[in-house]
RODO-2510 file (C-alpha; in nm, 4 decimals, decimal comma):
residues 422
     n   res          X          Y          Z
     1     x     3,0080   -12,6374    -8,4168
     2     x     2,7378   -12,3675    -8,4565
     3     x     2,6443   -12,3633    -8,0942
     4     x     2,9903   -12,3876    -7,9888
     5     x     3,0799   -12,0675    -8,1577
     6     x     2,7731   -11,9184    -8,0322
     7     x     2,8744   -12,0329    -7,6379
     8     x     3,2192   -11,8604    -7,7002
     9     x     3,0455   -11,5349    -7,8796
    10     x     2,8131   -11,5447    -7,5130
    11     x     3,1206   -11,5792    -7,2912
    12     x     3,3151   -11,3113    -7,4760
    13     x     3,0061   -11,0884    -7,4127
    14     x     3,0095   -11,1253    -7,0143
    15     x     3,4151   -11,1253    -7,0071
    16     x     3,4182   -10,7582    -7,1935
    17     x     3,0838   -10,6618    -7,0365
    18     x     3,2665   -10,7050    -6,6925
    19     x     3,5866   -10,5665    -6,8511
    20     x     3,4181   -10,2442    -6,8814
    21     x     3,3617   -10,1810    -6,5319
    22     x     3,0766    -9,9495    -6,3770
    23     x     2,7926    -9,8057    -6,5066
    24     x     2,7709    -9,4542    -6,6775
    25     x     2,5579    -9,3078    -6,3894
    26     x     2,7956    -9,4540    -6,1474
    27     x     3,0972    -9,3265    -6,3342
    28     x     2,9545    -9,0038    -6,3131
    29     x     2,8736    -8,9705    -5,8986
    30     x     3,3001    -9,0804    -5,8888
    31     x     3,3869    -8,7777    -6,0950
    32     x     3,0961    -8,5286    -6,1767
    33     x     3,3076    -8,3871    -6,4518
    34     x     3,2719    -8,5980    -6,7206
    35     x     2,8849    -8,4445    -6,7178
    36     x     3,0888    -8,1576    -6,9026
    37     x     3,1052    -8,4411    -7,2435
    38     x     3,2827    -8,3340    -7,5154
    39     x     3,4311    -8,0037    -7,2938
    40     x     3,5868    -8,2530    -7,0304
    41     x     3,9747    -8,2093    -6,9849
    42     x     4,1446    -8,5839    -7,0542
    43     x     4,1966    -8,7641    -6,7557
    44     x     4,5175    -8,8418    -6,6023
    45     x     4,4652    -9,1296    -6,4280
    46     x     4,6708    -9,4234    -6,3903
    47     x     4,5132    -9,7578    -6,6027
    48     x     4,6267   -10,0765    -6,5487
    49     x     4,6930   -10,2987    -6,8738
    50     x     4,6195   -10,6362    -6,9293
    51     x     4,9225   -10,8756    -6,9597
    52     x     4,9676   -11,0001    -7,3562
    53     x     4,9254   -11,3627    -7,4124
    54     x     5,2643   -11,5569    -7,3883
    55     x     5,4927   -11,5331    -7,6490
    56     x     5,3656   -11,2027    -7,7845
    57     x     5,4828   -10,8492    -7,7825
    58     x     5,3900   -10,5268    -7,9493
    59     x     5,5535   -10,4010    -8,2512
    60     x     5,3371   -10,1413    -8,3929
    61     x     5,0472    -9,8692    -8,2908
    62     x     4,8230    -9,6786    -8,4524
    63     x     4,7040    -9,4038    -8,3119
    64     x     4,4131    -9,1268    -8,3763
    65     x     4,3624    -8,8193    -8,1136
    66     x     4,1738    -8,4926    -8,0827
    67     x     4,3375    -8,1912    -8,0119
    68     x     4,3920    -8,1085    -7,6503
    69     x     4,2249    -7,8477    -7,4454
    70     x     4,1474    -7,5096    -7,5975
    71     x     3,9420    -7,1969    -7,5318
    72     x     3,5985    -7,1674    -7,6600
    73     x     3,6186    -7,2617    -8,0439
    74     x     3,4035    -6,9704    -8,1724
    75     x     3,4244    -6,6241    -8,0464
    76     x     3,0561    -6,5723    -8,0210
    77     x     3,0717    -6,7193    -7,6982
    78     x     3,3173    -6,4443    -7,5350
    79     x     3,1258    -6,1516    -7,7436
    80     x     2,7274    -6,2685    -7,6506
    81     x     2,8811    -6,3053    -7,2916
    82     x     3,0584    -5,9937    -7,3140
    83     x     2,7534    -5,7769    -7,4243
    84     x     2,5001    -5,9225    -7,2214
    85     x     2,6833    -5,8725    -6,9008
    86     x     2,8131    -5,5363    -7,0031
    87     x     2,3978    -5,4490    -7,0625
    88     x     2,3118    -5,6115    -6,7367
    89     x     2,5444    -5,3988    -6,5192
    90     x     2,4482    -5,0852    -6,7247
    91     x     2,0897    -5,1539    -6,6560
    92     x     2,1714    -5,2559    -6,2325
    93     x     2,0222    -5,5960    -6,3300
    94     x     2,2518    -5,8149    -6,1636
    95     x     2,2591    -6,0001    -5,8340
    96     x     2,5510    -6,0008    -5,6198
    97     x     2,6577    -6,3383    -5,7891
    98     x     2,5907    -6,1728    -6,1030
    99     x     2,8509    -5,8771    -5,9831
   100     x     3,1214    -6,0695    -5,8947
   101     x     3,0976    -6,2789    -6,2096
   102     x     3,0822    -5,9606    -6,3898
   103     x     3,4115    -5,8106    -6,2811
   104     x     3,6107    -6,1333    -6,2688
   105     x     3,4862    -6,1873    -6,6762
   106     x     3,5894    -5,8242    -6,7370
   107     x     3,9073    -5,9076    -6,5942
   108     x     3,9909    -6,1610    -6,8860
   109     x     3,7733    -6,0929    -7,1566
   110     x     4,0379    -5,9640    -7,3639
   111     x     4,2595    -6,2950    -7,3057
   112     x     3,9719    -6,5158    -7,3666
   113     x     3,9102    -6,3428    -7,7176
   114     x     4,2102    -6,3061    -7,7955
   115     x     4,2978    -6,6666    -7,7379
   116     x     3,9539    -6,8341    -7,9500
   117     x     4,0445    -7,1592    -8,0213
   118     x     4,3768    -7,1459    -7,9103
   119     x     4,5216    -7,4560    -7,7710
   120     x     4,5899    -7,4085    -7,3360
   121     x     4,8891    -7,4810    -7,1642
   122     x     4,6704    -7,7666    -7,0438
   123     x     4,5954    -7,9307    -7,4106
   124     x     4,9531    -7,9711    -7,4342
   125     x     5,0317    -8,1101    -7,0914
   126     x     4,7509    -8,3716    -7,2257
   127     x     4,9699    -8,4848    -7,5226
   128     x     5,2622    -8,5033    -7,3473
   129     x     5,1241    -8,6894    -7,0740
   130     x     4,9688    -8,9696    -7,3354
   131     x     5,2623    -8,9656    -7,5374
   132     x     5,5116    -9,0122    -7,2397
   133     x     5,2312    -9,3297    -7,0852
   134     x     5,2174    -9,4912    -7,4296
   135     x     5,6363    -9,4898    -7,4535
   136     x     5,5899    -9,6468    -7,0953
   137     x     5,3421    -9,9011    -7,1331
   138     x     5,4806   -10,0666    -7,4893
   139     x     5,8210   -10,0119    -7,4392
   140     x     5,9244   -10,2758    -7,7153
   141     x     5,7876   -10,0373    -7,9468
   142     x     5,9796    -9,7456    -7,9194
   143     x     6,3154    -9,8834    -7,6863
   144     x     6,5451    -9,9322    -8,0252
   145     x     6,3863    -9,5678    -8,1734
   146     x     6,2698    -9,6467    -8,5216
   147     x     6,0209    -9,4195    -8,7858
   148     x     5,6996    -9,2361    -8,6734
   149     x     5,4726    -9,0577    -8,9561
   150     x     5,2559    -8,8093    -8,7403
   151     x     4,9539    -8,5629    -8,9502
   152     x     4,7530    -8,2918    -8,8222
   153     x     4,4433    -8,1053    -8,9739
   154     x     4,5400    -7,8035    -9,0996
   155     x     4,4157    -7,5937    -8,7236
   156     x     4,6770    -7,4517    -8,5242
   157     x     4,5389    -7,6370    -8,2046
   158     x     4,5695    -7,9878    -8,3490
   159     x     4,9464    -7,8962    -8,5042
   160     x     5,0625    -7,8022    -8,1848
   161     x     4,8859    -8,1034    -7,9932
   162     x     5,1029    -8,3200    -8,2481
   163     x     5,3874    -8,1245    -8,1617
   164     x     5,3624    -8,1943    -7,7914
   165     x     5,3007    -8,5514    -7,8480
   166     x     5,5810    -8,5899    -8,0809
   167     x     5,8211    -8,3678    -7,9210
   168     x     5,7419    -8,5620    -7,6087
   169     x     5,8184    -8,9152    -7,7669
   170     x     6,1492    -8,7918    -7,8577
   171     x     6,2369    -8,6825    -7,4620
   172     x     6,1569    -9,0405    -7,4085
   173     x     6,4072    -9,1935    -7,6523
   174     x     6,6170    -8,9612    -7,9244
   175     x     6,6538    -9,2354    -8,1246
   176     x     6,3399    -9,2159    -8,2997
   177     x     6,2622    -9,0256    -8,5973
   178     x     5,9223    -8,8473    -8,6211
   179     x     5,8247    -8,6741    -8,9155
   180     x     5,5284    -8,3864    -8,8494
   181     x     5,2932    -8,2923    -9,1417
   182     x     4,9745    -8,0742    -9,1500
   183     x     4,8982    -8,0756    -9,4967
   184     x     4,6302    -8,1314    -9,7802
   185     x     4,7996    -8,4355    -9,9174
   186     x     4,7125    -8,5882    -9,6096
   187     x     4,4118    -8,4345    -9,5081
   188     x     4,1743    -8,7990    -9,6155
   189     x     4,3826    -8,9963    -9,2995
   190     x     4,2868    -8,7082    -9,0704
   191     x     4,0026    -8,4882    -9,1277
   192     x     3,8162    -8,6329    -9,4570
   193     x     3,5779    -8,3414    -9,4103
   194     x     3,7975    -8,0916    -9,4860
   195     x     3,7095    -7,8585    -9,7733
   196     x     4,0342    -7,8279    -9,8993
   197     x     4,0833    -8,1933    -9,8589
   198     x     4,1969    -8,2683   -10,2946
   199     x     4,0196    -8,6592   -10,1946
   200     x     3,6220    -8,5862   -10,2328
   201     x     3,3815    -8,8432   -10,0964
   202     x     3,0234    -8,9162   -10,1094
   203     x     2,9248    -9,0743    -9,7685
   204     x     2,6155    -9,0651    -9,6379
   205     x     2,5780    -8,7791    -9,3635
   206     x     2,3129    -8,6951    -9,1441
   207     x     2,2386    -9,0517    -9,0318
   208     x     2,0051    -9,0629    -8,7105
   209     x     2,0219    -9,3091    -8,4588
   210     x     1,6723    -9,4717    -8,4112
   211     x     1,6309    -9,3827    -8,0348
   212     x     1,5042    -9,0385    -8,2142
   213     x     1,1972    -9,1822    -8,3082
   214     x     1,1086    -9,2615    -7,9521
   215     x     1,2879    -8,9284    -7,7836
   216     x     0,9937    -8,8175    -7,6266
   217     x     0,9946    -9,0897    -7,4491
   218     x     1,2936    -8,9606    -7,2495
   219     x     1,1660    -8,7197    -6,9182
   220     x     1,4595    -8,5754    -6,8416
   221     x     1,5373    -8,2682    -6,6346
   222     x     1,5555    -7,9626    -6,8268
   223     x     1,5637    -7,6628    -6,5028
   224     x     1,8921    -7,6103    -6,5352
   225     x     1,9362    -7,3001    -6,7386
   226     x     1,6227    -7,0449    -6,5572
   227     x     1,8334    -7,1567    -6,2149
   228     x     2,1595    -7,0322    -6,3796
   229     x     1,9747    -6,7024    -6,5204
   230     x     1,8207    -6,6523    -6,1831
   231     x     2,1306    -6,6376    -5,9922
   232     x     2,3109    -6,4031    -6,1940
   233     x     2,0403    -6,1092    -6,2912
   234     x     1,7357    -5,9756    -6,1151
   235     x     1,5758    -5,9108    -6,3917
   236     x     1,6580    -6,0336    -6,8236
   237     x     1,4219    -5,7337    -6,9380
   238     x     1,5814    -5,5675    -7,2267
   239     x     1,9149    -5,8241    -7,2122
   240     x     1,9719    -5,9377    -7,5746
   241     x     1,9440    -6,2976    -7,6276
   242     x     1,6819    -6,5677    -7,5336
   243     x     1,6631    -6,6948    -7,1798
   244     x     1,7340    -7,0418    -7,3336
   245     x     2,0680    -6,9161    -7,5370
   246     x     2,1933    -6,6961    -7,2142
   247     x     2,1535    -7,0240    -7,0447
   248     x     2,3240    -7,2309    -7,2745
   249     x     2,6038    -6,9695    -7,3040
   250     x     2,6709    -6,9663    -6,9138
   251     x     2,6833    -7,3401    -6,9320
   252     x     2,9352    -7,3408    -7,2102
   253     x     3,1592    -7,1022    -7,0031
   254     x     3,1328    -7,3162    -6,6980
   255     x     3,2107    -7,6239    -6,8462
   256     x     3,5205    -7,4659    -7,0407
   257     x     3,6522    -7,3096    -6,7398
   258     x     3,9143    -7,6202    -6,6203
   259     x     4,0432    -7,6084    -7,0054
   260     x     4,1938    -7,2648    -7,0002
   261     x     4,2689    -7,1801    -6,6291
   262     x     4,0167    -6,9997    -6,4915
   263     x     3,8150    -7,2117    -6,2445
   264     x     3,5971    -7,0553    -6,0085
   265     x     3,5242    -6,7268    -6,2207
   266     x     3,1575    -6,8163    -6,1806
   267     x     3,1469    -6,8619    -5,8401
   268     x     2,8209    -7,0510    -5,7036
   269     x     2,6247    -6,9455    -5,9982
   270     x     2,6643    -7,3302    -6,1330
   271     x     2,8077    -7,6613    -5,9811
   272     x     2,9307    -7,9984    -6,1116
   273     x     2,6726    -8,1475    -5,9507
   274     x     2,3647    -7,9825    -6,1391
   275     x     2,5241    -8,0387    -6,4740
   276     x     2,5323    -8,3932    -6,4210
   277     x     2,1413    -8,3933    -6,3144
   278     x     2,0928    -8,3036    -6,6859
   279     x     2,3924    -8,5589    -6,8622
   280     x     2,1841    -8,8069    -6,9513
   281     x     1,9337    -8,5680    -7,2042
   282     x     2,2871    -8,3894    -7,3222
   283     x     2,4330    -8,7255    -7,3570
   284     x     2,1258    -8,8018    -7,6727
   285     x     2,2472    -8,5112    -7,8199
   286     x     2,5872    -8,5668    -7,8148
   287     x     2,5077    -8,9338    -7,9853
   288     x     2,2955    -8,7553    -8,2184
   289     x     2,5766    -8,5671    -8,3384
   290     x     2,8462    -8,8435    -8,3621
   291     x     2,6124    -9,1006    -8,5091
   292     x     2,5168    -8,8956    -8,8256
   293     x     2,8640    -8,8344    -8,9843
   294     x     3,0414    -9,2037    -8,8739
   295     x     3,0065    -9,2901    -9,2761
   296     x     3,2020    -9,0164    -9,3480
   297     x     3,5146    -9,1290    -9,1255
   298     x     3,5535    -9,4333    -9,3507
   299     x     3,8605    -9,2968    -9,5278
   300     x     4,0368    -9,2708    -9,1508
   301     x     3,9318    -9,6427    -9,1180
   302     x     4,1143    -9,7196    -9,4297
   303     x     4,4185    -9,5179    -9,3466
   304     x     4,4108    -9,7349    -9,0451
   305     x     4,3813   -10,0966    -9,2127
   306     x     4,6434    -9,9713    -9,4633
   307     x     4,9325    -9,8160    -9,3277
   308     x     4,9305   -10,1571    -9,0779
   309     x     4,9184   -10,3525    -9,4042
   310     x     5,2007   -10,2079    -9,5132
   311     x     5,4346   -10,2365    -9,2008
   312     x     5,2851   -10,6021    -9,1956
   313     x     5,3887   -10,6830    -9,5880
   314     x     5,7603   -10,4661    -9,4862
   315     x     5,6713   -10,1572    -9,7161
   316     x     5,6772    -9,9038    -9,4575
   317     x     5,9211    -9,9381    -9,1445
   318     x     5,7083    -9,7499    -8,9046
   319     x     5,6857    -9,7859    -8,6254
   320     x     5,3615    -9,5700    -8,5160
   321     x     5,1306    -9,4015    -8,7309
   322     x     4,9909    -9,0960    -8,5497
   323     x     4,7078    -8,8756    -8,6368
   324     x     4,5447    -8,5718    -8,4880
   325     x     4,2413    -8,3635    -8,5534
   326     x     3,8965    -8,3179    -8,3760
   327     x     3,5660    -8,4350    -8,2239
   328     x     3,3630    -8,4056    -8,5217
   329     x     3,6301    -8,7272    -8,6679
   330     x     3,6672    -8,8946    -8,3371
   331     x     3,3846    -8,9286    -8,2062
   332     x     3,2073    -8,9887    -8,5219
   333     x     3,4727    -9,2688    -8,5624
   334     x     3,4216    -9,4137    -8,1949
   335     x     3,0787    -9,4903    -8,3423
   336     x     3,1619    -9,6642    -8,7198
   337     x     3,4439    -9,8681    -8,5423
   338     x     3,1830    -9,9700    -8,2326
   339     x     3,4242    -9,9516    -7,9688
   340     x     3,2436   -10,0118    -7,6364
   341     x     2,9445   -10,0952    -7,8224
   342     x     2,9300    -9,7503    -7,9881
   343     x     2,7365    -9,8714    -8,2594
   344     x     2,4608   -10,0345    -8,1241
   345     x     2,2325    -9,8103    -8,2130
   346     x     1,9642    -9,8615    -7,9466
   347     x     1,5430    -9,7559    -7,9972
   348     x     1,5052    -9,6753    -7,5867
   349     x     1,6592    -9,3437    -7,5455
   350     x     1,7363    -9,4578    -7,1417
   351     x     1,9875    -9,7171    -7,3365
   352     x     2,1957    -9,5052    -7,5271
   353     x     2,4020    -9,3880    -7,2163
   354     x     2,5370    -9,7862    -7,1793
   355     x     2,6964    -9,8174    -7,5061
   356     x     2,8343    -9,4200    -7,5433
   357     x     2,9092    -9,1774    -7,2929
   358     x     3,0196    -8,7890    -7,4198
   359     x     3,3193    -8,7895    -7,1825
   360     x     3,4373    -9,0659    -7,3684
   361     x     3,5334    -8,7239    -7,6937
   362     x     3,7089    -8,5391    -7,4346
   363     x     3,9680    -8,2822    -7,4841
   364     x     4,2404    -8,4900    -7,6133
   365     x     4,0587    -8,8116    -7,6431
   366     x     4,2384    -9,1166    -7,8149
   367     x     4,2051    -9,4118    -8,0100
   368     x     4,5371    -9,6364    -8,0039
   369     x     4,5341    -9,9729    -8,1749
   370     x     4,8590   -10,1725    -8,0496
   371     x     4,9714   -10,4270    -8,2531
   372     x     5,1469   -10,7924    -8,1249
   373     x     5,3700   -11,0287    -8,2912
   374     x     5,4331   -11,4141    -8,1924
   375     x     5,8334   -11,4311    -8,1526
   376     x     5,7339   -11,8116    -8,3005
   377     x     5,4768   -11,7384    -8,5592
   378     x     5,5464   -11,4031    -8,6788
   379     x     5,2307   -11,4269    -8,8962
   380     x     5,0509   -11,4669    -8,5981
   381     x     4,9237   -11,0940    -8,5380
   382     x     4,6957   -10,9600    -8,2037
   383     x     4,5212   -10,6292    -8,2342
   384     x     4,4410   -10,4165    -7,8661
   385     x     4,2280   -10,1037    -7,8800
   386     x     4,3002    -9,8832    -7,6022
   387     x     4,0100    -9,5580    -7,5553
   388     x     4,1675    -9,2846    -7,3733
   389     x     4,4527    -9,5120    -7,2500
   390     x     4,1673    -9,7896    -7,0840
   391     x     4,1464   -10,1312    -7,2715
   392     x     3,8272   -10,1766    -7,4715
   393     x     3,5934   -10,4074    -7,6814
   394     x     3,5580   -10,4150    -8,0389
   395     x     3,2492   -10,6020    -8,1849
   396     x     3,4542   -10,8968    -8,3027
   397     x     3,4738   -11,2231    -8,1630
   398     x     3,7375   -11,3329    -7,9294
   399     x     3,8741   -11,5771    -7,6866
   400     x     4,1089   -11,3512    -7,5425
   401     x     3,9652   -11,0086    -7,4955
   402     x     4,0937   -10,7249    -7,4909
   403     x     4,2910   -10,8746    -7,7519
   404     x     4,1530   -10,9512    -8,1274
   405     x     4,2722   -11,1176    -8,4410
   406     x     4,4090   -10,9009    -8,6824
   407     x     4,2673   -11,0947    -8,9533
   408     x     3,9662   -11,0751    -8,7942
   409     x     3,9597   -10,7168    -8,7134
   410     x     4,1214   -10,6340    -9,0760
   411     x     3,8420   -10,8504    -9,2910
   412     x     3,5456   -10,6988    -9,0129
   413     x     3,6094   -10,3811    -9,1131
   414     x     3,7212   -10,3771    -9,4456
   415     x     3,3619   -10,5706    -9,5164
   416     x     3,1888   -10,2798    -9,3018
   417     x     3,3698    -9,9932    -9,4992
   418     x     3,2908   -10,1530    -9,8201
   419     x     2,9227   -10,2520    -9,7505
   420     x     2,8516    -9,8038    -9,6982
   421     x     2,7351    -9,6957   -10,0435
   422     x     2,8671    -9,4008   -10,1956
***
């Protein structure tokens, strides 16, 4: 019996291994974008499903998404950028590159400070374009309308992403009732992190992934930035800032760019093309950064396994459960839940890109669980977890991937929340 479970465990391997498709690096030559990580705009491309098993249909989704796209999140960005160019053209230290740049940042500086953090017309095209696919792909869901509970962090950008979603959802079918809340009392399902969140935890933070200890193993290219600087001033004597920060900040526009409108304001200074020649060393830091907190997501978990407990036992008639917030919980939960093999934690730096990718927190990125019912056993409960609308693994066993046991996926991670000490 022990090797026959192990032969199944094997075969469920290869059948989500080839499930996932192509590799990161070849991922990244179809569409250099996603080298931008965490700042690339969601995707809208069309994903095909895989057909339930017979005699089930879905009932029931639960859903956690970061806000759409937005301009820079700090304003230090705009104001380092503002004064450093300003300088440079003072001081005739900038190439023609550098000029044109100059005048066509001038040109929207005010706009781009004004609008810090802001969500873009784009962020909530993003919702309503997920929102309207969902209705589409589990129409048995939403076709007789029913209750939705939807909660935001307390940010304007993640209120109005919900609003797009939800507003969207109700285009789709009138009949169902969504109520919106951003507010404290839910703060623990959404952003546990929160300082004004009442609920206070004691997770471990900070936790490293072990391909740290062997980072310097990793020869990665690291050019990018005194090419960048090069192109856009003749000389950096007397600019404020370090050549590494200018470079950094340049990137950070670039990469931003598609989010709020403004393509092509950098001309030939940067391309796609060189910012994926560096992913791979961004890509550690990125998994860096979601590893440490996952602990600390635990109370989203649990807002997951119990608001399906209760539609399950009939004490909530939802529906959907919907949640929005940010990177810093999605990504960071992407990594406790080990979808795509998040969580495996690998020693070789050169392995980490194969079980995350940075894209993968995009603007608007998305977590949906979708829940099935057997019309004959209605006890009999399936579980599909859809990243970014694209069917993906879990690291439970199954038969009949993409498609899990409840029971399985409830008693997994209840045993994984509850083994974290506090």
């Amino acid at each position: 019996m022990k090797k026959l479970l192990t032969t199944l465990s094997l075969i469920c391997l290869a059948i989500i291994a080839l499930a996932q498709g192509s590799s990161a690096l070849d991922q990244l030559k179809a569409d250099p974008r996603k080298a931008y990580g965490t700042d690339y705009p969601y995707s809208f491309s069309t994903v095909s499903l895989t057909k339930a098993p017979s005699g089930y249909q879905p009932f029931y989704i639960s859903h956690y998404a970061r806000h759409g796209s937005r301009y820079y999140w700090s304003p230090y960005l705009y104001n380092e950028l503002d004064s450093l160019l300003t300088t440079a053209n003072s001081k005739h230290q900038l190439t023609a590159e550098g000029e044109a740049f100059y005048k066509k940042f001038m040109a929207v500086k005010e706009e781009l400070k004004t609008g810090v953090s802001e969500l873009t017309d784009l962020g909530w095209e993003q919702h309503q374009h997920i929102a309207r696919v969902m209705y589409n792909n589990f129409p048995e869901v939403f076709k007789n309308g029913g209750n939705v509970l939807a909660i935001s962090s307390l940010v304007g950008r993640c209120v109005l992403s919900m609003s797009a979603f939800c507003q969207e959802l109700v285009q789709c079918n009138p009949k169902i009732e969504i109520r919106e809340q951003s507010s404290r009392f839910t703060l623990d399902g959404v952003v546990p992190t929160d300082r004004q969140n009442p609920v206070k935890h004691d997770y471990p933070k900070n936790v490293k992934p072990r391909y740290e200890k062997n980072r310097s193993q990793f020869k990665g290219e690291d050019a990018l930035r005194s090419k960048i600087i090069s192109r856009v001033f003749t000389s950096t004597e007397g600019l404020p800032g370090n050549l590494h920060h200018i470079g950094s900040n340049l990137i950070n526009l670039y990469t931003s760019l598609p989010s709020i409108g403004h393509e092509g304001m950098m001309g030939n200074i940067i391309s796609d093309e060189e910012i994926m020649s560096e992913w791979e060393g961004n890509n550690l830091g990125t998994y860096s950064w979601v590893f440490g907190p996952q602990y600390q997501m635990i109370p989203i978990l649990e807002d997951i396994i119990n608001k399906a407990d209760a539609v399950l036992n009939g004490s909530s008639n939802h529906i959907s459960d919907l949640r929005f917030g940010h990177d810093t919980c999605i990504g960071p939960l992407t990594i406790l839940m080990g979808i795509n093999g998040a969580d495996r934690d690998p020693e070789d730096p050169y392995e980490v890109k194969n079980c995350y990718q940075n894209w993968q927190t995009c603007k608007a990125s998305n977590i949906q669980l979708v829940f099935y019912r057997h019309a004959k056993h209605p006890q009999d409960i399936l579980v599909k977890c859809l990243l970014n609308g694209v069917e993906a693994s879990l690291p439970l066993p199954t038969t009949q991937y993409p498609y899990y046991k409840w029971s399985d996926f409830r008693q997994f991670y209840t045993t994984r929340c509850n083994s974290v000490k506090k």
